[in-house]
DRENTI-532971 format. One record per residue (C-alpha): residue number from 1; y negated, x negated, z negated. Coordinates in nm, 4 decimals, always signed. Each point is the difference from the previous one (the first is absolute). Layout:
<romars>
<num=NUM | py=Y | px=X | pz=Z>
...
</romars>
This chain:
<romars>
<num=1 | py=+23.0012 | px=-9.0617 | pz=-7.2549>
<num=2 | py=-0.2599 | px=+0.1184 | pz=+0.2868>
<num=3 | py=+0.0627 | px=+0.3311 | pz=+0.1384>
<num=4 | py=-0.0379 | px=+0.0727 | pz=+0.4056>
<num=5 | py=-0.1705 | px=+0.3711 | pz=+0.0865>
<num=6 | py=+0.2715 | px=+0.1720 | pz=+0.2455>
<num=7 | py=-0.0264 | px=+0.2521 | pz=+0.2396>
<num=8 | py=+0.2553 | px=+0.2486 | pz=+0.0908>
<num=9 | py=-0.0205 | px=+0.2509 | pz=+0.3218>
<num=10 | py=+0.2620 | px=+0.1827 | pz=+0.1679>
<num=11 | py=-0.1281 | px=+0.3017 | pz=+0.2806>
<num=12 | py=+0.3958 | px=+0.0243 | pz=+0.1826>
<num=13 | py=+0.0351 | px=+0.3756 | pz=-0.1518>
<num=14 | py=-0.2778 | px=+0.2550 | pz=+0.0257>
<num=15 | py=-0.1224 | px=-0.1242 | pz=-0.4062>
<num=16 | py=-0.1858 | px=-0.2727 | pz=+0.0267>
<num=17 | py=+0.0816 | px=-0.1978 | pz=-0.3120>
<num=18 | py=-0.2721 | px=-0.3073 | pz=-0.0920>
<num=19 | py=+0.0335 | px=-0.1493 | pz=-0.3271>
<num=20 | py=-0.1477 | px=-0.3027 | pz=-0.2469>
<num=21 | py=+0.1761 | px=-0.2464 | pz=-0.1880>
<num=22 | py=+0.0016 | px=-0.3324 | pz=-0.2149>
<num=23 | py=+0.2445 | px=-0.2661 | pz=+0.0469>
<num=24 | py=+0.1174 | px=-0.2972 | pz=-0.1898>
<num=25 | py=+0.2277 | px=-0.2880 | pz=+0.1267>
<num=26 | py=+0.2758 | px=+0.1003 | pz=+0.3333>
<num=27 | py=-0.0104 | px=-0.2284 | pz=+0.3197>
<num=28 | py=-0.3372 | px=-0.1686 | pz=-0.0139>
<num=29 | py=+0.1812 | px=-0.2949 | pz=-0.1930>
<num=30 | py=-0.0069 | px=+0.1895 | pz=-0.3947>
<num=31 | py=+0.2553 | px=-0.1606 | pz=-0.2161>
<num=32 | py=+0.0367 | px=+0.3726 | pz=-0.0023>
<num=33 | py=+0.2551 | px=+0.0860 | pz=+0.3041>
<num=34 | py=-0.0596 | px=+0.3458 | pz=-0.0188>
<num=35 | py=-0.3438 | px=+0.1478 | pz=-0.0619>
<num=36 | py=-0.0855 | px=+0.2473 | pz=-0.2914>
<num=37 | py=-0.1864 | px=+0.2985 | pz=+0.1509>
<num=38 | py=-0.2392 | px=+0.2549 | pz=-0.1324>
<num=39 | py=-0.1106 | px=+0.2768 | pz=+0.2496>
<num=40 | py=-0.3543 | px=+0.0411 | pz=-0.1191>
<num=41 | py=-0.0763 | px=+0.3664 | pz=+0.1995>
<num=42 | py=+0.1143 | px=+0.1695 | pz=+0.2580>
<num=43 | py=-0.0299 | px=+0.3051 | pz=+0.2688>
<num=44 | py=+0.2005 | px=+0.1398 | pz=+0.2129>
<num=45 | py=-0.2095 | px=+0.2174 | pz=+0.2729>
<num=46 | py=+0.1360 | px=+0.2579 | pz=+0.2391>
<num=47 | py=-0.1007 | px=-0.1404 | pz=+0.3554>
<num=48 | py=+0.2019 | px=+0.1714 | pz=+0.2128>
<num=49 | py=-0.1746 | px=-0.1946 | pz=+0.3404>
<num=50 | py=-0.2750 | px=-0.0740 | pz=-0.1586>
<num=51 | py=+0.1375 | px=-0.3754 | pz=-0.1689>
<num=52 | py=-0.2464 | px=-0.1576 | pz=+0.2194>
<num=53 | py=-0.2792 | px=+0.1477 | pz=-0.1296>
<num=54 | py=+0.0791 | px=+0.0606 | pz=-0.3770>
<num=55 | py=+0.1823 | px=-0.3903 | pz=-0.0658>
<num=56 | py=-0.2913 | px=-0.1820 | pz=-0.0889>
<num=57 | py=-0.1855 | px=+0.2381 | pz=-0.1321>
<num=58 | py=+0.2625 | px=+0.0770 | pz=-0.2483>
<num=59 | py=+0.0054 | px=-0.4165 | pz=-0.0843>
<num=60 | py=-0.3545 | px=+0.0191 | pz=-0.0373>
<num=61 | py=-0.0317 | px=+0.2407 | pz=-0.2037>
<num=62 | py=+0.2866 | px=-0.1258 | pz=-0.2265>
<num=63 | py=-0.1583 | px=-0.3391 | pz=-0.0292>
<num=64 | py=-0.3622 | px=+0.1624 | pz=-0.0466>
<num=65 | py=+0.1812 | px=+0.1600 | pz=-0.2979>
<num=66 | py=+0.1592 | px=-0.2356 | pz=-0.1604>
<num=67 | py=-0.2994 | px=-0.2318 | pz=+0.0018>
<num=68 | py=+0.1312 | px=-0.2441 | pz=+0.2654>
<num=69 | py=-0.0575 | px=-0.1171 | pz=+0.3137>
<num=70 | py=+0.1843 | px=-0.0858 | pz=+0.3730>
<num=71 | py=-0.1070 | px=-0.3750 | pz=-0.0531>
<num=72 | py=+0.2303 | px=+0.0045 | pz=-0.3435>
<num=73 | py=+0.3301 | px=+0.0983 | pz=+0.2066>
<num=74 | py=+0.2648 | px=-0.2738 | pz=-0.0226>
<num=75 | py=+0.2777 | px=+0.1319 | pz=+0.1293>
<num=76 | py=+0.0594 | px=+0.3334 | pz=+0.2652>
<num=77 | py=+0.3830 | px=+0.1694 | pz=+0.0130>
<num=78 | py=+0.0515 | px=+0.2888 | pz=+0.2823>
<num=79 | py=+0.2449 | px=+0.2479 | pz=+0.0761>
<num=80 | py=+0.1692 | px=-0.0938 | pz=+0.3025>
<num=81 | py=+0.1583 | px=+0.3156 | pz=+0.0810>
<num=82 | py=+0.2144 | px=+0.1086 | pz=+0.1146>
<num=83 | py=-0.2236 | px=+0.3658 | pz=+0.0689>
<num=84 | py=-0.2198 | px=+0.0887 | pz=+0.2401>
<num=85 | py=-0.0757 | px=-0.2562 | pz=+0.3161>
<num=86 | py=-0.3305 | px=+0.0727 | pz=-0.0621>
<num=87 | py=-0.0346 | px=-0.0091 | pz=-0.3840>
<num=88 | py=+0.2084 | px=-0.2640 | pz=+0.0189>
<num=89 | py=-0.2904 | px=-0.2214 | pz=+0.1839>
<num=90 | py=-0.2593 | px=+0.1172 | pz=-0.1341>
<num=91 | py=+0.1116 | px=-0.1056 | pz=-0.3508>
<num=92 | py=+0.1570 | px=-0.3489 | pz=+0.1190>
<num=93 | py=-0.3309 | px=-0.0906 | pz=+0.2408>
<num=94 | py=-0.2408 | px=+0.0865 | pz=-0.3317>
<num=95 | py=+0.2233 | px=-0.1755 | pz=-0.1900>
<num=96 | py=-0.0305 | px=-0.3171 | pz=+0.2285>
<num=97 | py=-0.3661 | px=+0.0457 | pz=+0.0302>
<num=98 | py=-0.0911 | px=-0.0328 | pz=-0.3923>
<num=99 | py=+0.2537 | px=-0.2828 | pz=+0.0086>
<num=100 | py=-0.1288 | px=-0.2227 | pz=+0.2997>
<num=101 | py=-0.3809 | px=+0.1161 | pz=-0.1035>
<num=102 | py=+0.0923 | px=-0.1226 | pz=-0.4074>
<num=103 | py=+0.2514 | px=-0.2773 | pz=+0.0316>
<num=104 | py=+0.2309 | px=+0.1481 | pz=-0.1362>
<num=105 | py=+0.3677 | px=+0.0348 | pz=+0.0206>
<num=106 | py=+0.1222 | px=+0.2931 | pz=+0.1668>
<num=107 | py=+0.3704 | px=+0.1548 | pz=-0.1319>
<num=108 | py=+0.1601 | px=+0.2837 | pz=+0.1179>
<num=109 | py=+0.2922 | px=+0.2668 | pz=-0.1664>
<num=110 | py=+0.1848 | px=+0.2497 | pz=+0.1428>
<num=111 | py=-0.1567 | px=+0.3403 | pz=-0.0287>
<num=112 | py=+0.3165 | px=+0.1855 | pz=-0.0991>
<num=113 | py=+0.0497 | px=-0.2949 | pz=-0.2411>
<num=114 | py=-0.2815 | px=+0.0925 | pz=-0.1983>
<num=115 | py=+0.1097 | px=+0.3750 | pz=+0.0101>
<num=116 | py=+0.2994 | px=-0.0981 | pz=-0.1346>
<num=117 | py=-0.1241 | px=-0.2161 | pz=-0.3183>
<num=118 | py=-0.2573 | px=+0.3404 | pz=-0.0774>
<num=119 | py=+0.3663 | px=+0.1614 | pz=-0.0147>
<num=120 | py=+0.2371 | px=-0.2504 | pz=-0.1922>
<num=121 | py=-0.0412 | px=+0.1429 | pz=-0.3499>
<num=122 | py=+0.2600 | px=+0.1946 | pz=+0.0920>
<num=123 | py=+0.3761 | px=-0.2141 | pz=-0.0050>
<num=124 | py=+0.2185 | px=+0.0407 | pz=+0.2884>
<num=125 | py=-0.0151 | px=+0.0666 | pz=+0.3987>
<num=126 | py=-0.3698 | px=+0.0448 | pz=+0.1419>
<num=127 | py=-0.0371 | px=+0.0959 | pz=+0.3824>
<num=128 | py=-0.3707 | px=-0.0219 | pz=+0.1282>
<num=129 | py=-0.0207 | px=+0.1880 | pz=+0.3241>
<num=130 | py=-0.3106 | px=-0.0661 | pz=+0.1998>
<num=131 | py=-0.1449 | px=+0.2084 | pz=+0.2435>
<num=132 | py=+0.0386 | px=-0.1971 | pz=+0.3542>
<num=133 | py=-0.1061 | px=+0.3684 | pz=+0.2462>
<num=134 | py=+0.2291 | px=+0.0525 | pz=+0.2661>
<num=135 | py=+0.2430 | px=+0.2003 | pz=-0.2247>
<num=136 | py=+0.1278 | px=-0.3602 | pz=-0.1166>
<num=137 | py=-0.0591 | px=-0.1442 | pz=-0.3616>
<num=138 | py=-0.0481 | px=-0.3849 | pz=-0.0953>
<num=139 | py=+0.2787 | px=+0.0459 | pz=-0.3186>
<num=140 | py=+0.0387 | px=-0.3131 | pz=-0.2906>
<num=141 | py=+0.2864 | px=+0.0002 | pz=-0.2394>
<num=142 | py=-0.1009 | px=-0.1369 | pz=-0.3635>
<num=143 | py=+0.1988 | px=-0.0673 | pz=-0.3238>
<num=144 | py=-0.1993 | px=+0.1210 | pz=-0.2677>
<num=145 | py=+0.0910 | px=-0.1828 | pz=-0.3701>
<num=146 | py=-0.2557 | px=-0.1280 | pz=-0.2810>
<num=147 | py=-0.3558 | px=+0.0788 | pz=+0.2016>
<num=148 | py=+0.1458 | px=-0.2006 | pz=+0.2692>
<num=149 | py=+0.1004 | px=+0.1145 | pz=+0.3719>
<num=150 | py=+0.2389 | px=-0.2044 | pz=+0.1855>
<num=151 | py=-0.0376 | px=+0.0480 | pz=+0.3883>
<num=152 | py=+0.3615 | px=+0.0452 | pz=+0.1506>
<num=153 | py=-0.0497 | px=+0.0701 | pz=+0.3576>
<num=154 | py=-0.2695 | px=-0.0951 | pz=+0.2465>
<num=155 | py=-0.3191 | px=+0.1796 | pz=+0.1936>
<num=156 | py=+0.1384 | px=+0.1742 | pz=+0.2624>
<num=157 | py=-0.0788 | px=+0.3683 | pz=+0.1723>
<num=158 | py=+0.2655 | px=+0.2922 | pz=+0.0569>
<num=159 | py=+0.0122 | px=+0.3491 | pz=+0.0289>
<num=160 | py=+0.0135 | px=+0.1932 | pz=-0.3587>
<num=161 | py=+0.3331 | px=+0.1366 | pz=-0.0071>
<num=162 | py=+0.1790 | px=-0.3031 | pz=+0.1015>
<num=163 | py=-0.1949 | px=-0.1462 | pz=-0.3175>
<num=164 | py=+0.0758 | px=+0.3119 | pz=-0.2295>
<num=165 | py=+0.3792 | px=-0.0193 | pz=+0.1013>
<num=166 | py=+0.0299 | px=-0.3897 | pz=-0.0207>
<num=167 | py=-0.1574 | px=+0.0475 | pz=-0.3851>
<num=168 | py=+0.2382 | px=+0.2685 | pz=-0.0818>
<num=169 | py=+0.3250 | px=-0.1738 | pz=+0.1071>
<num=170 | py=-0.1545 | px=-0.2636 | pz=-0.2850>
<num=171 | py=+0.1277 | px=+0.3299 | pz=-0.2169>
<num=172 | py=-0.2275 | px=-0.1291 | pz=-0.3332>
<num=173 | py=-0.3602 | px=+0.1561 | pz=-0.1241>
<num=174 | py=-0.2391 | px=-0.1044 | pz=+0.2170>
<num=175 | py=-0.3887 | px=+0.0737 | pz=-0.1007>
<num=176 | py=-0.2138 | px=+0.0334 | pz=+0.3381>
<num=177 | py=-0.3998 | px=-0.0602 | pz=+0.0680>
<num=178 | py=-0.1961 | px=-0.0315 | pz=+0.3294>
<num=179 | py=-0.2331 | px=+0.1597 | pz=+0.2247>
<num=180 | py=+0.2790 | px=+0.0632 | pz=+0.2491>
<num=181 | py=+0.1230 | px=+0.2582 | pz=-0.2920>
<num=182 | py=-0.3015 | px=+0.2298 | pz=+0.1173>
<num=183 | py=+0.1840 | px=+0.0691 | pz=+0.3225>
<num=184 | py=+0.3780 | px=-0.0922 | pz=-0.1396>
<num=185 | py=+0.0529 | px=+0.1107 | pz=-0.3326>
<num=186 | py=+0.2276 | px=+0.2895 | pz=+0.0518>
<num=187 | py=+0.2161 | px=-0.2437 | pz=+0.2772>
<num=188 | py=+0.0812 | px=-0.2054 | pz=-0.3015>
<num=189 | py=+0.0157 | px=+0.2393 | pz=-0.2772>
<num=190 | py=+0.2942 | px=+0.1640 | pz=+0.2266>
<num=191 | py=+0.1435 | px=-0.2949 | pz=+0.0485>
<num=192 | py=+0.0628 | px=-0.1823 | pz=-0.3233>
<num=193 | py=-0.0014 | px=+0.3515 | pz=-0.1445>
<num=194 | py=-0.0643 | px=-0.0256 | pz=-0.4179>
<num=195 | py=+0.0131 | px=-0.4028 | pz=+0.0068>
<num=196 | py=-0.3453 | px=+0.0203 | pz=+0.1219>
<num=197 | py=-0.3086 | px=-0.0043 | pz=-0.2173>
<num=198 | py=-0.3402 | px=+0.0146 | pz=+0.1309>
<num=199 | py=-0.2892 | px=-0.1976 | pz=-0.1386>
<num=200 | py=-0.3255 | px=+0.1576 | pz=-0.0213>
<num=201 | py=-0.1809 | px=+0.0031 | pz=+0.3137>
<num=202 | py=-0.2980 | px=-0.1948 | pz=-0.1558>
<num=203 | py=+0.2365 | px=-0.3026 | pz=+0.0072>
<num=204 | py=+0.1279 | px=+0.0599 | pz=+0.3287>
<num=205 | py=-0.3059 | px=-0.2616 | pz=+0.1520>
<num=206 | py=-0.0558 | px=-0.3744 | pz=-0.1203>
<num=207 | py=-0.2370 | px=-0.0900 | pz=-0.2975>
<num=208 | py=-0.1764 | px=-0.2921 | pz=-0.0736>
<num=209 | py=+0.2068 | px=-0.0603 | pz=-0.3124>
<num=210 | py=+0.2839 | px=+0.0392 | pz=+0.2152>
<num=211 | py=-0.1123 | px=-0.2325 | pz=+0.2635>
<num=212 | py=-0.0760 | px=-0.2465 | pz=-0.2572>
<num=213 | py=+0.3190 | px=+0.0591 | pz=-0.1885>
<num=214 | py=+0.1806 | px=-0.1477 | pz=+0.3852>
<num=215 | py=-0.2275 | px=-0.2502 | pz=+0.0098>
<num=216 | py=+0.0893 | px=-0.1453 | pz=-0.3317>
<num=217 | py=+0.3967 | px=+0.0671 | pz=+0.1171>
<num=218 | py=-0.0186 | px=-0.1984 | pz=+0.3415>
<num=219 | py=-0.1694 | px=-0.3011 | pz=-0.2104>
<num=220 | py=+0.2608 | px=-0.0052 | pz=-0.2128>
<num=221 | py=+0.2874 | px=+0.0089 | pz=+0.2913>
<num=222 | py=-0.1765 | px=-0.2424 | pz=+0.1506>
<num=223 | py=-0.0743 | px=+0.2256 | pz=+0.2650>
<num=224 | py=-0.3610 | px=+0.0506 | pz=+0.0403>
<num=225 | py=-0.1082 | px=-0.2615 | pz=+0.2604>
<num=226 | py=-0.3039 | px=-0.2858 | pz=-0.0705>
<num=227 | py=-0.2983 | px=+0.2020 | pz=+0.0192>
<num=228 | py=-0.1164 | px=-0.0356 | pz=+0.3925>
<num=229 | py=-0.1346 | px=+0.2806 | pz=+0.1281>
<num=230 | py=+0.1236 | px=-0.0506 | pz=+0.3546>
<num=231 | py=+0.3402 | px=+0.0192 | pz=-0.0876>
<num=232 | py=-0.0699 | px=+0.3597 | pz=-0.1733>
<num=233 | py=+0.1900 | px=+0.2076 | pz=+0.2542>
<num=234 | py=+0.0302 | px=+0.4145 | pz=+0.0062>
<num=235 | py=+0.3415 | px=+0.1068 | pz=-0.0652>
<num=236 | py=+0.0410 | px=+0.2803 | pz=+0.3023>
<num=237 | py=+0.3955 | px=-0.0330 | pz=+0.0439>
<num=238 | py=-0.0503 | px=+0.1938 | pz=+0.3460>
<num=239 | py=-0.2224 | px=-0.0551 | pz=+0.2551>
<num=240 | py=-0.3156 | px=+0.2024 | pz=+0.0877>
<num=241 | py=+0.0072 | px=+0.2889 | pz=+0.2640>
<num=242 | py=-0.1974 | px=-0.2249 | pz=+0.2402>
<num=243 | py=+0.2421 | px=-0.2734 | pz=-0.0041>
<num=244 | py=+0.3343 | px=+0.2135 | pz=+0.0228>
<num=245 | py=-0.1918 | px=+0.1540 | pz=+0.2866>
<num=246 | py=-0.0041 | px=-0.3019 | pz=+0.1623>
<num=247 | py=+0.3212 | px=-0.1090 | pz=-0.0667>
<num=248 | py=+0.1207 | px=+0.3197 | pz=+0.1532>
<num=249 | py=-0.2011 | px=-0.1005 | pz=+0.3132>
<num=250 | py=+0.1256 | px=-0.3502 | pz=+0.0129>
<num=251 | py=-0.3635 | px=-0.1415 | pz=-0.0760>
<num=252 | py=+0.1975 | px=-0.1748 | pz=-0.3520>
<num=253 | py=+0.0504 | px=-0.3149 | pz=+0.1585>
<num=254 | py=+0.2471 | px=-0.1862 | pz=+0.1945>
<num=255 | py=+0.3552 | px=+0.1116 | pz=-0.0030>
<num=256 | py=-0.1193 | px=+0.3589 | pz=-0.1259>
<num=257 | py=+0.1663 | px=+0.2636 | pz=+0.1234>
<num=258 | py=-0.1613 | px=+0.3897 | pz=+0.0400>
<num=259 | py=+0.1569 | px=+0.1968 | pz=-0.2396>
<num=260 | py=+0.0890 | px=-0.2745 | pz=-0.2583>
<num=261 | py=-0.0101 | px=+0.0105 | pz=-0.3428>
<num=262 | py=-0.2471 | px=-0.4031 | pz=-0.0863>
<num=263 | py=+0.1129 | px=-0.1083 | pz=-0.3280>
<num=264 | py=-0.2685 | px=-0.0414 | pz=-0.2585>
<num=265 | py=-0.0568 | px=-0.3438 | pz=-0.1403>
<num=266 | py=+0.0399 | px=-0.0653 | pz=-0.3752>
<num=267 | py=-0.4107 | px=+0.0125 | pz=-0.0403>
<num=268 | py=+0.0423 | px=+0.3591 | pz=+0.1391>
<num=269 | py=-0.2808 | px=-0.1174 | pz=+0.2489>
<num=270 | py=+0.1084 | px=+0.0287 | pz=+0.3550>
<num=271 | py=-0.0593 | px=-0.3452 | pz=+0.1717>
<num=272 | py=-0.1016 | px=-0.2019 | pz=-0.3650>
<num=273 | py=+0.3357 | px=-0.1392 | pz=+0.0005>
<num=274 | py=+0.1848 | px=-0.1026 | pz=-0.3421>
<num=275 | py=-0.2324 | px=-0.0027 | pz=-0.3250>
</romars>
């Protein structure tokens, strides 16, 4: 069976997480539904603003080392966030580049998604909080069972102790991990009180096993998409300053009125419409 070279990226949190793999079979039309993976190496760099400029270099070096080339890549997956606006784009417009510049299909994963599969060795409740500034956190439930994380709520953003208190009412263990735990931790540790355990902060930020790990998920809930790199959309669940600045002003379009609150479409991109 052939195997494809795949590339993995994610720069939504302040790591910056690029990673190698090998597939065989998934959606290219295997008799194999669901591809086997086999992350080949790995790094996770600390680019805190400074993804632009230490992405590629990080790829490069990674294929340099391994003996490989950009011409071999057969597939690209990114992080789509949710994280930082600008991390956010900057990992999702690389992404797109390589893709459009290789021919090659273009997936994305949730970012707290792939948090969550570097954390379910552990059974039970898993709550990823992600950092989203403005004192509010981007939170994802997960149940944890076999090396598997089940997603049971969606993306969303909300202040950190309406998160902590929602998770305690749950009243079971919970094991937490995030970046917005940097800023948080003691909000939640008062509020679900000795249910909560902490991961180690090394896993609070997605990997590239990780990110491969929800790759190989969405395939197999027939959830990934069919490769094109134009419908690759950032996951933002809010808009940007700019645009809630202009709503406030009434610059949002027709019908808006100063002082409203625009929804946010389901691609999380103001104006994109449904994805």
């Amino acid at each position: 069976m052939s195997r494809r070279l795949v590339v993995v990226l994610d720069t939504a949190t302040e790591v910056t997480a690029v990673g190698l793999g090998w597939l065989e079979g998934g959606p290219a039309g295997s008799a194999t539904p669901v591809p086997r993976a086999v992350l080949v190496d790995a790094a996770a760099v600390d680019a805190h603003r400074a993804a632009m400029s230490r992405l590629l270099p990080t790829l490069e070096s990674l294929l340099a080392d391994n003996g490989l080339t950009v011409d071999e890549v057969a597939d690209v997956i990114v992080g789509r966030g949710p994280g930082s606006f600008t991390g956010v784009r900057i990992g999702v417009a690389t992404a797109k580049g390589l893709a459009h510049g290789l021919g090659a299909p273009l997936f994305g994963v949730g970012t707290l998604d792939a948090i969550a599969w570097d954390n379910a060795d552990s059974d039970g409740l898993l709550g990823v909080v992600g950092d989203a500034m403005r004192g509010e956190v981007y939170p994802a439930l997960f149940e944890c069972e076999g090396g598997r994380a089940r997603r049971l709520s969606a993306d969303r953003v909300a202040k950190p102790t309406d998160v902590a208190r929602l998770w305690a009412e749950l009243d079971r263990p919970i094991l937490l991990a995030g970046n917005g735990l940097r800023k948080y931790r003691d909000a939640f540790a008062e509020a679900v009180g000795g249910r909560a355990t902490f991961a180690a902060e090394e896993r609070w930020s997605p990997t590239a096993a990780g990110l491969l790990a929800a790759y190989l998920e969405a395939v197999s809930a027939g959830t990934l998409g069919d490769g094109d790199p134009g419908a690759v959309l950032p996951i933002y669940t809010r808009l940007s300053d700019a645009e809630e600045s202009e709503a406030a002003s009434g610059k949002a379009g027709p019908g808006a009125q100063p002082g409203s609150e625009p929804p946010v479409p389901g691609s999380g991109v103001a104006g994109a419409g449904p994805r």
